[in-house]
N, C-alpha and C positions, 0 to 999 in steps of 0.2 A: 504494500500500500504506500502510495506519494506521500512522502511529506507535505507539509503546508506551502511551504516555500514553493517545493518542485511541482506540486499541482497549480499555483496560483501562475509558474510560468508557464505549463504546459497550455494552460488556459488562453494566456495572451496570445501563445505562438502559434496556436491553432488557430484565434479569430484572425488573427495576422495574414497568416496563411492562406486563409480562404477570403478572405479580402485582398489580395498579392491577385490570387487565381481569379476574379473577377476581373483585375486589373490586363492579366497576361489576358482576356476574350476583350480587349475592345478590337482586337484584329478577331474579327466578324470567320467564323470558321467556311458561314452560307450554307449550313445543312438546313436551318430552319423550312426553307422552304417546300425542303422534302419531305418532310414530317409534317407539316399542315395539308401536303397535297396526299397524304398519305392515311390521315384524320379525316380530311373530310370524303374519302374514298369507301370508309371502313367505319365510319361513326365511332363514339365512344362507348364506355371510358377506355382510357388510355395508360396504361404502365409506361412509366418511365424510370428502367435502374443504374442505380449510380446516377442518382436526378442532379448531386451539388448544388450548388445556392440558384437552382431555377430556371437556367436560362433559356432554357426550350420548355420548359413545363408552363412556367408565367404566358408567352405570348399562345401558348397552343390554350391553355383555360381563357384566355380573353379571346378568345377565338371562337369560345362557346362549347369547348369541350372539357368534360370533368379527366382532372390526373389525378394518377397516384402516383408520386415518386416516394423513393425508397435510396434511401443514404443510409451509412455506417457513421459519418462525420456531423457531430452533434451541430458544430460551428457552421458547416456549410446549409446543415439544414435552416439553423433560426436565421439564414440571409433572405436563405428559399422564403422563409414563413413572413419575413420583415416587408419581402418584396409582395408577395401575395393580400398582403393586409394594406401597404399602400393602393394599391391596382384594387381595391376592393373584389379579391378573388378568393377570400380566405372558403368561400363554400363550393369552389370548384378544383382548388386545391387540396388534397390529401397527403400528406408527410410523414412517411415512416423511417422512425429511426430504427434498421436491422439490417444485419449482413445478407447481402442478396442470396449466397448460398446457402439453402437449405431451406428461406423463404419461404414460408406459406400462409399468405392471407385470406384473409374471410370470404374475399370475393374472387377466391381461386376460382380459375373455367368461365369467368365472366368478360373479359378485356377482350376488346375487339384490337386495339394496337397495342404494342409494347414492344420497346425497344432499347438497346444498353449504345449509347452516341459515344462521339468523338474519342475515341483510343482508351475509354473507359475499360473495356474488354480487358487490356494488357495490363493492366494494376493486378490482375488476378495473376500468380505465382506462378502456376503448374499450368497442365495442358489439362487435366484432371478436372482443376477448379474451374479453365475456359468453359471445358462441356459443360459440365455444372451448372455455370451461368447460366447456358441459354436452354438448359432442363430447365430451369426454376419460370426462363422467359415464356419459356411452351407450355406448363402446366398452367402457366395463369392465362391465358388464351381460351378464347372463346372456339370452337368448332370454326373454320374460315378465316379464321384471327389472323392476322401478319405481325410476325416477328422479323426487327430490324436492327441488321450489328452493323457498326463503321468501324474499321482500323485502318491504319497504318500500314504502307507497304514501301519501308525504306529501303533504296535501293544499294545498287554495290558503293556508290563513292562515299553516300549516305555511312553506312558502315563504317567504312575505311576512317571515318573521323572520330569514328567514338571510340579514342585511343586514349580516353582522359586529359586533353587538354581543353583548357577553359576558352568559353565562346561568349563575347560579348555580346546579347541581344537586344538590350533595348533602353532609354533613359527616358522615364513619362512621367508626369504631374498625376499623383493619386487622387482625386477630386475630394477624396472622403479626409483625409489627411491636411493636405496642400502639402506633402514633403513631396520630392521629386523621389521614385524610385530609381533606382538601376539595377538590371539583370541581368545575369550572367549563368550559363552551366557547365555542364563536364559531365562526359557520358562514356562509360566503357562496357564495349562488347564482347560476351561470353559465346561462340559460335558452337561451341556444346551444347549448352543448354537454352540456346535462342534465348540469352535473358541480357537486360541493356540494365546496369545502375546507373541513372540519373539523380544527378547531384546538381541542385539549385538556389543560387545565392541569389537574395535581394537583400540592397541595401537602399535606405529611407532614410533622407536626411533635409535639411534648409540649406541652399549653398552655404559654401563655408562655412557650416557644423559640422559636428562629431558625426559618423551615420553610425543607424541600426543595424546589424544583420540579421537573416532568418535565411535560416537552410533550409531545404525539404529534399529529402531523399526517398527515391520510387526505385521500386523494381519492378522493370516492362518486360513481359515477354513477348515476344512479337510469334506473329501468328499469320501465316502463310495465306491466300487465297483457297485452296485448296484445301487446307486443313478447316477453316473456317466453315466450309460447304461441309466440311466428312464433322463438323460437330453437329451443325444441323441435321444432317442425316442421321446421327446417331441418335437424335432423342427424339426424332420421329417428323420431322417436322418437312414441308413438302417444299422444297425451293424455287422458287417462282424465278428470279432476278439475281445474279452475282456481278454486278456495277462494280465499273471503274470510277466511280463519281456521283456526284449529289443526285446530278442531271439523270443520273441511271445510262451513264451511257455507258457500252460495254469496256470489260476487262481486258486491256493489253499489255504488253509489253514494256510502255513505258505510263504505266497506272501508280499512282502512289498513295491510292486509297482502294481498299475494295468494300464495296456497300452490299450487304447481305438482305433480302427481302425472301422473304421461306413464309409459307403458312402450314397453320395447323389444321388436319386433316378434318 
């Protein structure tokens, strides 16, 4: 059990954290619009796992369709919740705080959509926990349901960089703050076991002051086009679409995303 001390900083460094990661989405990822065209195809409600502080659950409920999102991360969700009560959507939003695997809510069999977005997927460890996931995605599916995964498909040069040296990314005004952030990472690749540690520093500071730091360390497993279709397959779920892109447009050769659309039978 945390001391006082170390709970009250895990505390900050969390809400930190997940105010940092709103910050890293004002470069607009553009999946939104695939998921509204996707919502309004399939009606609601709508699962959304690994939801994080809102950002596709908010405009899809003001949209007119009821979500559930599901986080592990207490700080990400009261952003979800802060954001939902301003937008006056607190009764089309639903927010569960639980580990998506092994998941099971009340309204299992009921969701006409549900989907795990933007490289969510790869937070998960094992190839184990991947399937996992999108078992938990396809049990809560309605009969006809569409299940919907995005990742990552970095390629060889991509790679070849996450050798652990550090990459400047970016220097931006936190609006919530007024300190100027700076970001920066370092990412090294395990070609064994297809796992990437990324290691991420921000620092927050007023020019010419001291700055803060906040680290955040992930481990990504990346996950294949092909392997992504053979999880779906394996927990039963009928593949409709394997997209190279938002647009759905097909999978090639030089794709750096592949977008999963599968329904449940």
């Amino acid at each position: 059990m945390a001391g006082r001390g170390e709970s009250s900083l895990n505390e900050e460094a969390g809400s930190a954290l997940a105010r940092l990661y709103d910050l890293d989405l004002e470069d607009d990822p553009g999946d939104l619009d695939l998921y509204l065209s996707l919502a309004r195809r399939t009606g609601g409600p709508i699962l959304e796992l690994a939801v994080g502080t809102g950002r596709l659950a908010i405009p899809l409920a003001d949209a007119g369709f009821d979500v559930t999102g599901v986080d592990i991360d207490p700080r990400m969700l009261e952003r979800a919740r802060v954001r939902a009560g301003t937008a006056g959507l607190d009764g089309r939003v639903h927010l569960v705080e639980a580990d998506i695997l092994g998941l099971d809510l009340a309204s299992t069999g009921a969701f006409r959509l549900g989907f795990i977005a933007l490289n969510s997927l790869l937070l998960l460890g094992d190839r184990a926990a991947q399937r996992d996931a999108l078992r938990t995605l396809a049990r809560h599916l309605a009969p006809g349901g569409l299940a919907v995964v995005d990742v990552w498909l970095p390629d060889v040069d991509d790679l070849s960089r996450f050798d652990g040296r550090i990459v400047f990314e970016y220097a931006r005004l936190d609006p919530e703050t007024g300190l100027t952030v700076t970001k920066a990472a370092s990412a090294q690749h395990d070609p064994v076991s297809q796992q990437v540690t990324l290691t991420t520093l921000y620092e927050a500071s007023r020019q010419g002051e001291a700055a803060r730091r906040w680290v955040r360390v992930d481990k990504l497993r990346l996950v294949s086009a092909d392997e992504l279709q053979g999880f779906a397959e394996d927990v039963g779920l009928e593949v409709e679409t394997l997209a190279g892109g938002y647009d759905l447009s097909p999978l090639g050769p030089t794709s750096d995303r592949a977008v999963l659309v599968a329904r449940r039978p």
